[in-house]
C-alpha positions in Angstrom: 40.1 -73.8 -21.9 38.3 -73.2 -24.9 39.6 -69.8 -25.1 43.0 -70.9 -24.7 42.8 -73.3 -27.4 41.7 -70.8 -29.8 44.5 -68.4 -28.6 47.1 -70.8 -29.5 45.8 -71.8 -33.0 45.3 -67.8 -33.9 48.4 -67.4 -32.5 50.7 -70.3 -34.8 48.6 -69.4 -37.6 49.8 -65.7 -37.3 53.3 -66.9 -37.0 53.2 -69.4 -40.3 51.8 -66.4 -42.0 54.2 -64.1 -40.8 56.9 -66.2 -41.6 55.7 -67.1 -45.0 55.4 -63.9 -45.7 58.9 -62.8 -44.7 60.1 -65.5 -46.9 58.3 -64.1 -49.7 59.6 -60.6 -49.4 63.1 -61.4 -48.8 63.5 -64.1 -51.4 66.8 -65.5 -49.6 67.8 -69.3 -50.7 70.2 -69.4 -47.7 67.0 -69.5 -45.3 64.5 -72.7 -45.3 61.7 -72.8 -47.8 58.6 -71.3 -46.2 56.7 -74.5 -46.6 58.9 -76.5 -44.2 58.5 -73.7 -41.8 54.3 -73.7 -41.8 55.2 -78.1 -42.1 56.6 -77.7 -38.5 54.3 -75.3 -37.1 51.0 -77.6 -38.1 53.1 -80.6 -36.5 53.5 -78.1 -33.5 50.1 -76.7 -33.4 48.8 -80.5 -33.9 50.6 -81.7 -31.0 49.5 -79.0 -28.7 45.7 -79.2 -29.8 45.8 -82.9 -29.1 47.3 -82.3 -25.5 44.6 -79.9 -25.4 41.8 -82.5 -26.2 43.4 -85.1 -23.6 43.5 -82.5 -21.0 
């Protein structure tokens, strides 16, 4: 279980990066700003931790 958590929080950290990082590169005003991106992956990565703590 404790392995598994830390999978998933490596794993959505990768991804904010990743996509903050494309974001950066590309420069494109049509996409979403990167910070509402990494805002929805903490509230993702928040939810799942907290089901992982009741389970």
């Amino acid at each position: 279980m404790i392995i598994l958590k830390w999978f998933l929080v490596t794993y959505f950290g990768l991804v904010v990066l990743f996509q903050t990082y494309m974001a950066a590169e590309h420069k494109d005003p049509s996409k979403t700003r990167p910070s509402s991106k990494a805002f929805s992956a903490v509230i993702h990565l928040g939810f799942i931790y907290w089901i992982l703590e009741v389970m």
